[in-house]
C-alpha positions as CSV (number, residue, x, y, z in Angstrom):
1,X,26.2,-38.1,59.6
2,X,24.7,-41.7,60.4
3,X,26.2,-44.7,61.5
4,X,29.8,-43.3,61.2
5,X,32.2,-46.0,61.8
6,X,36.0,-45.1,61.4
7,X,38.7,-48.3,61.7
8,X,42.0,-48.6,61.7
9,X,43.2,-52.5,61.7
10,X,41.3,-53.9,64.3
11,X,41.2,-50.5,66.3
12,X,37.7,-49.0,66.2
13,X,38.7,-45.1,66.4
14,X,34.7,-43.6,66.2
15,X,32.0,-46.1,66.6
16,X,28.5,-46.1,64.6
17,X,28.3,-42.2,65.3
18,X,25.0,-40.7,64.3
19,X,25.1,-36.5,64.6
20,X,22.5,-33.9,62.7
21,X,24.8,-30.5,63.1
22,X,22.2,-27.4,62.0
23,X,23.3,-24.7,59.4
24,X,25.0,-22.1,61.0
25,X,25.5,-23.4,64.5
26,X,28.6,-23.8,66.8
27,X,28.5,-27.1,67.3
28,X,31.5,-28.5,69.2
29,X,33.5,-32.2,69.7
30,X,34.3,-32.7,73.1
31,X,36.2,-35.2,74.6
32,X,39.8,-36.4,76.3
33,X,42.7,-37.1,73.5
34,X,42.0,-40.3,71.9
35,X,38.2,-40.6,72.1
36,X,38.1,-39.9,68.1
37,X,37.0,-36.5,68.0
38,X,39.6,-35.0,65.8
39,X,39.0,-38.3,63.3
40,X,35.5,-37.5,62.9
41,X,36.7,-34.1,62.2
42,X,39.2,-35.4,59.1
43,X,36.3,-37.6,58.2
44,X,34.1,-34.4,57.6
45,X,36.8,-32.7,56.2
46,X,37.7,-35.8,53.9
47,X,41.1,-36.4,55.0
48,X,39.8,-39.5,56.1
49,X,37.3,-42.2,54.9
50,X,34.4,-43.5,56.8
51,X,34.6,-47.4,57.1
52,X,30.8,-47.6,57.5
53,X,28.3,-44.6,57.6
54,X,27.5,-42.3,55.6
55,X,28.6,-38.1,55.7
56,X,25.7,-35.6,54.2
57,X,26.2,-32.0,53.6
58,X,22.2,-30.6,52.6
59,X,21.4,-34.3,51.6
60,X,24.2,-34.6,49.4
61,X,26.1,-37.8,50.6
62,X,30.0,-36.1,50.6
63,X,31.2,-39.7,52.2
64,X,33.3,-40.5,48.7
65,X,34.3,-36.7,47.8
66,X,38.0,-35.7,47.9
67,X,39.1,-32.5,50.7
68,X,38.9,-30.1,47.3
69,X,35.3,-31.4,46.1
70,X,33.7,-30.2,49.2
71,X,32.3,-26.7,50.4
72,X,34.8,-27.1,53.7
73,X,37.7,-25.4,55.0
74,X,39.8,-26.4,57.9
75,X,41.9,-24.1,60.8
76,X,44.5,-26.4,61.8
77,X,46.3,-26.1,65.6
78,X,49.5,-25.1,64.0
79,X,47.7,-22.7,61.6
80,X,49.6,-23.7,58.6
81,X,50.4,-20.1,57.7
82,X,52.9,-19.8,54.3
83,X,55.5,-18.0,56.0
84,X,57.0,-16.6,52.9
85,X,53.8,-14.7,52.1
86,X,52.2,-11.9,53.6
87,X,49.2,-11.7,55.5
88,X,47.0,-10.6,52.2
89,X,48.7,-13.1,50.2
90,X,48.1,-16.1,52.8
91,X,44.5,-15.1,53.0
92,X,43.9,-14.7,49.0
93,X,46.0,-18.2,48.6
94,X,42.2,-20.5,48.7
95,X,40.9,-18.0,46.3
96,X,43.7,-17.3,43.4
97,X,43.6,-21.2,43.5
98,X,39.8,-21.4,42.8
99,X,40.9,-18.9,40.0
100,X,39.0,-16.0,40.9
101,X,39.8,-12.5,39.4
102,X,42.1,-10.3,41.3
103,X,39.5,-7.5,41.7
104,X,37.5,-10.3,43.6
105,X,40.2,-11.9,45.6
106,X,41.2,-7.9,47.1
107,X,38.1,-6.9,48.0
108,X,37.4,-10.4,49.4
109,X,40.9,-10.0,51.5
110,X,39.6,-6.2,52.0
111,X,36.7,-7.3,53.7
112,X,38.6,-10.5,55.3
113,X,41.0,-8.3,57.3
114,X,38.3,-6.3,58.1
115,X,36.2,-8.9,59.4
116,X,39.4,-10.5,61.6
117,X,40.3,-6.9,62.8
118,X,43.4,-6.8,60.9
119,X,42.8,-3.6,59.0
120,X,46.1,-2.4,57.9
121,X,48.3,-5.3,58.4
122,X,48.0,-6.6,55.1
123,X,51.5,-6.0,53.5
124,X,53.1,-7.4,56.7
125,X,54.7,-10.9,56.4
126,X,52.9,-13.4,58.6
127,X,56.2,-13.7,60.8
128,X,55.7,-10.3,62.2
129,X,52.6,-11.2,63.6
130,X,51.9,-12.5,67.5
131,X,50.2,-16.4,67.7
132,X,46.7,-14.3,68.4
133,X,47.0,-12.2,65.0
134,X,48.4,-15.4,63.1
135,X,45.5,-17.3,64.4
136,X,43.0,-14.1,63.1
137,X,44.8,-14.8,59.4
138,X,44.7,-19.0,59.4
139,X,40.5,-18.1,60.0
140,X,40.2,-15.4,57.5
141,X,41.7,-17.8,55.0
142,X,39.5,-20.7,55.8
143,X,36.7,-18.0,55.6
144,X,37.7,-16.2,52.6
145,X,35.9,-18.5,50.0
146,X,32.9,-18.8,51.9
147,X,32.7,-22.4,53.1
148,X,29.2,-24.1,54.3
149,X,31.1,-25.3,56.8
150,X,34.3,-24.4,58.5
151,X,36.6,-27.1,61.0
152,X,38.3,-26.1,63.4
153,X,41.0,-28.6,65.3
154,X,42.2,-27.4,68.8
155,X,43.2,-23.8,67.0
156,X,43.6,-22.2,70.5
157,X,45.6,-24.9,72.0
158,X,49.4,-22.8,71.8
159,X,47.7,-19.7,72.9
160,X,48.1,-18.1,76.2
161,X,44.9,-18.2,78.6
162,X,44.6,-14.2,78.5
163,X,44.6,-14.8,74.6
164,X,42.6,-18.0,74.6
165,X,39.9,-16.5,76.6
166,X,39.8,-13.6,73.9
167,X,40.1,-15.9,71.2
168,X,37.2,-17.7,72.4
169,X,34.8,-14.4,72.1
170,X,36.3,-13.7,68.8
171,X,35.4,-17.0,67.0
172,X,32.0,-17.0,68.6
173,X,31.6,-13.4,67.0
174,X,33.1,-14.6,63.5
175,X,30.8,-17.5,63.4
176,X,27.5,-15.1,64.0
177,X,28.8,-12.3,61.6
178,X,29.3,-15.2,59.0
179,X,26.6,-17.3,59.4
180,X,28.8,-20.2,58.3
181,X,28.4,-23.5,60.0
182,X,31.9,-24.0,62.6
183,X,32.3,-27.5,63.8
184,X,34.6,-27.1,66.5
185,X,37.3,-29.9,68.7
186,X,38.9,-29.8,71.7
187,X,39.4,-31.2,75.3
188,X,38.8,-27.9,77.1
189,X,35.8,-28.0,78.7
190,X,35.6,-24.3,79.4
191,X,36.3,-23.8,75.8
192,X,33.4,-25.9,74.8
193,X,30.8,-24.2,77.1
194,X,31.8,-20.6,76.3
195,X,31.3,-20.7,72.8
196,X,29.2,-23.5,71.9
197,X,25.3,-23.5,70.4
198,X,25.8,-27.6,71.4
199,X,28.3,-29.9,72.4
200,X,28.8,-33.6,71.9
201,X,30.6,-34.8,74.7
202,X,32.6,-38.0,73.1
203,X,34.6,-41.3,74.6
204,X,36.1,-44.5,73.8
205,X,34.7,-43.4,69.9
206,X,31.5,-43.1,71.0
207,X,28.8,-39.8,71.5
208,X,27.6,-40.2,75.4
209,X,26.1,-36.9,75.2
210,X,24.6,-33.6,73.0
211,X,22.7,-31.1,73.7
212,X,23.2,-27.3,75.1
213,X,26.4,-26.2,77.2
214,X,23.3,-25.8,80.1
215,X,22.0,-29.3,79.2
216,X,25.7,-31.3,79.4
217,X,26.1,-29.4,82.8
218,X,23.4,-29.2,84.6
219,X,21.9,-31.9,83.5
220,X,24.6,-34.8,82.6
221,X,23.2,-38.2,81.0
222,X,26.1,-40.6,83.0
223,X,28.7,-40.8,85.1
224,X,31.5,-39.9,82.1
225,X,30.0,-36.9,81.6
226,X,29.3,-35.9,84.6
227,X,32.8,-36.3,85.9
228,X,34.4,-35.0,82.7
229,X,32.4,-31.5,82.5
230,X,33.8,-29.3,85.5
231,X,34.1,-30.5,89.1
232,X,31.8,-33.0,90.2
233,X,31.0,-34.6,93.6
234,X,29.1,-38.0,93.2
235,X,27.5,-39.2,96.6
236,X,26.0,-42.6,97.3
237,X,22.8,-42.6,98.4
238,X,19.5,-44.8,98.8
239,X,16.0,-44.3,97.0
240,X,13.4,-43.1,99.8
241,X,10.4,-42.1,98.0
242,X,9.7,-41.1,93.9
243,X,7.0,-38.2,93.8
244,X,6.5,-35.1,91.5
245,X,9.4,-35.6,89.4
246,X,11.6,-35.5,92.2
247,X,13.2,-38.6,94.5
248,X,13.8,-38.6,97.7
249,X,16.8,-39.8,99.0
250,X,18.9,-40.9,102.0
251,X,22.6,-39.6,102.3
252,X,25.6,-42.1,104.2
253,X,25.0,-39.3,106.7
254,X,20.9,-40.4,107.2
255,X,20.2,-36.8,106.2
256,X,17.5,-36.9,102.9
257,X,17.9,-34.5,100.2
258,X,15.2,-34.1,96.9
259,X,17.0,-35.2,93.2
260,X,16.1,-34.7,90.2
261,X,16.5,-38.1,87.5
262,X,15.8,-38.3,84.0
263,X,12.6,-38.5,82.5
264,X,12.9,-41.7,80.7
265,X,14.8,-43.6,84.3
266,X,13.0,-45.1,87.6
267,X,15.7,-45.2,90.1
268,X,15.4,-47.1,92.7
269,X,17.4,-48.9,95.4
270,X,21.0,-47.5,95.5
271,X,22.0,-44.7,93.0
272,X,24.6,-42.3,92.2
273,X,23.8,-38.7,92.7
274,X,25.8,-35.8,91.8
275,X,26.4,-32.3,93.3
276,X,28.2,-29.6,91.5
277,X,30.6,-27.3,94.7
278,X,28.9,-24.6,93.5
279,X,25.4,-26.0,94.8
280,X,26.1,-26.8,98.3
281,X,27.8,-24.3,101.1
282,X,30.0,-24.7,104.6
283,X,27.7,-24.4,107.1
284,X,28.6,-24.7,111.4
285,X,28.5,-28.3,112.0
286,X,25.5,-28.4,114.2
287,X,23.6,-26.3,111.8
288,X,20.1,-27.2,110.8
289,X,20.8,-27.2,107.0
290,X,23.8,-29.9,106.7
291,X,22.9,-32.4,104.8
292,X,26.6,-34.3,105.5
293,X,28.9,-33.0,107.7
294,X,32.7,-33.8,107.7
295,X,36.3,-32.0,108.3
296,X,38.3,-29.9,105.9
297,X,41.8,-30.8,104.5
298,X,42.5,-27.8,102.0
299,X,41.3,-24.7,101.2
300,X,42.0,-22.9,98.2
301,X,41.6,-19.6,97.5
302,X,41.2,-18.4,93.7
303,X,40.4,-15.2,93.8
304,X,36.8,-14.8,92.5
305,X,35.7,-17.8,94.4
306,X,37.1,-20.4,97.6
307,X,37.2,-24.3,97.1
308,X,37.2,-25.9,100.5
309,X,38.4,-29.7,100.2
310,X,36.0,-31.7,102.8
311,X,36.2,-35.5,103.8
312,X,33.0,-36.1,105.0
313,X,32.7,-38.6,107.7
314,X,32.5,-41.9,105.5
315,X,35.6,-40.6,103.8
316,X,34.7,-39.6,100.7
317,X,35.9,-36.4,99.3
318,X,33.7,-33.8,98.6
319,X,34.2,-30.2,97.1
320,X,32.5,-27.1,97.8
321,X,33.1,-23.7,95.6
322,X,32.2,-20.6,97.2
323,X,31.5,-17.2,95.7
324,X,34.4,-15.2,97.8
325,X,32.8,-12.0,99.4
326,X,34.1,-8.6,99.6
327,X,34.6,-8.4,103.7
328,X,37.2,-11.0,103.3
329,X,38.8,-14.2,104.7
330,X,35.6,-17.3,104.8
331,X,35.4,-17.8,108.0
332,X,36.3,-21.4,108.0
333,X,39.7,-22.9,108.8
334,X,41.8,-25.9,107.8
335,X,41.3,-28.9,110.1
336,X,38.0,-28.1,111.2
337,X,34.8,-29.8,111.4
338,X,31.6,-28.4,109.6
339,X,28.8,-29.4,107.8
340,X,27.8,-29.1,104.3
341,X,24.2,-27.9,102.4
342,X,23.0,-29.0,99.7
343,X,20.7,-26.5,97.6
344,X,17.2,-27.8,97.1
345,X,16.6,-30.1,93.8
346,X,19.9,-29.3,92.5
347,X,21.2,-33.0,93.3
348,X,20.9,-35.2,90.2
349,X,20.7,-39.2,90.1
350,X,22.3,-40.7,87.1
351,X,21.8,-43.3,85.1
352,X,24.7,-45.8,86.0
């Protein structure tokens, strides 16, 4: 797509969007509700008209195509299932339309359930089935007439997390068995970064971001992403010295710690640096590795992993996530006052 501009009145709902999405890749739309993601899905899916831009499919321009003219199928969230038909019939629907022969359309449904692990279930009527095995049917459908490309809007979104998380593995498995491109929306970011080849991260109608689930977190391009991918701590700091690719610089605390910065940036005075809880650790407060050193407010036990809530000494909040070991309780209490380390080069300074 290039240049994408959707507008509705005087609202501008995706703004001069420019993507290149590869043949058979999981590429996903990221972003909070409202930040036009889902539009620029109906636009590819031509429920929608671009105001500006143009939409290619293999440099065929598709912009000024109806939903039926083009090689696309779309899983809706509410799956959009014909409840008077069974679960053969709902996925042979797309294909008796196209008019293909009946000896085509069963063994394509043959080979459909097969492919959705619903071998067997055929005769049943769709209302028999649980939300996880209705979702299975609304993507064999989509996938029955062999789309180049196949939408997907927020389909796991009234699934449990148990199922979600299975789902997640399952449509990741579909789309390599296939080979069929899936453009993918949602808000979840764990979603996003389980199942994704690449992700545009999207706000205000706008791409901040794309590139690899390890790219958009380890490596965020601004502050919006940064904060909107998983937990982030964001420190102020000041610019000591620039050398090898790395900066030095000075914590509220006085303590200096090494950061990365983007290739194309040359920070300098004061910047914004981030630290993902899962880079730094509680240390004793007099110990020789704490980089700040403040008092913590909550601790949070999940299970696999602790969060401990610290406000450091200047106030700021700052979150640390700690792999939870097997001999037990952390060590650390509520109300007491440690210090914080920060993992070498794993701080990054952004480009505000």
């Amino acid at each position: 797509m290039l240049g994408v501009v959707k507008e509705f009145g005087h609202f501008r709902a995706v703004d001069d969007v420019t993507l290149k999405i590869e043949p058979n890749e999981f590429f996903t739309l990221l972003g909070p509700s409202g930040c036009g993601k889902t539009t620029l899905l109906r636009m590819i899916a031509g429920f929608e008209m671009p105001t500006n831009g143009r939409l290619l499919l293999d440099e065929s321009d598709i912009s000024g195509l109806l939903p039926n003219q083009r090689p696309i199928n779309t899983v809706f969230q509410n799956y959009a299932l014909f409840p008077h038909m069974s679960v053969a019939e709902n996925i042979g629907f797309g294909l008796k339309m196209l008019g293909k022969p009946k000896a085509e359309v069963d063994r394509t449904v043959g080979e459909m359930l097969s492919l959705v692990r619903l071998n067997g279930r055929g005769n049943n009527p769709v209302t028999q089935l649980s939300g996880g095995q209705q979702q299975r049917v609304a993507l064999a459908r989509a996938l029955a007439p062999r789309p180049k490309v196949l939408l997907l809007d927020e389909p796991l979104s009234a699934l449990d997390l148990k199922l979600r998380k299975s789902m997640q593995i399952e449509l990741k498995r579909l789309q390599a068995e296939t080979g069929i491109t899936f453009v993918f929306v949602t808000h979840d970011q764990e979603e996003a970064l389980t199942m994704s080849d690449r992700i545009a991260v999207m706000s205000e109608g706008k791409v901040r971001q794309v590139g690899s689930p390890w790219d958009i977190y380890d490596h965020p391009a601004e502050r919006f992403v940064a904060d909107f991918i998983g937990e982030t701590n964001f420190l102020e700091a000041d610019v000591v010295s620039l050398g090898g690719g790395l900066a030095r610089v000075r914590l509220s605390s006085g303590s200096e710690i090494a950061a990365t910065f983007p290739s194309d940036f040359l920070p300098q005075g004061k910047v914004t640096v981030v630290v993902r809880p899962e880079h730094a650790q509680v240390v004793p407060r007099g110990d020789s590795t704490a980089a700040l050193k403040g008092t913590i407010k909550d601790i949070v036990y999940l299970g696999t992993d602790t969060h401990f809530h610290i406000h450091l000494d200047d106030g700021t909040l700052f979150i640390v996530r700690q792999q939870n070991a097997k001999s037990g309780p952390c060590g650390f209490a509520k109300g007491e006052a440690v210090g914080i380390g920060v993992n070498d080069d794993v701080a990054q300074i952004l480009r505000d």
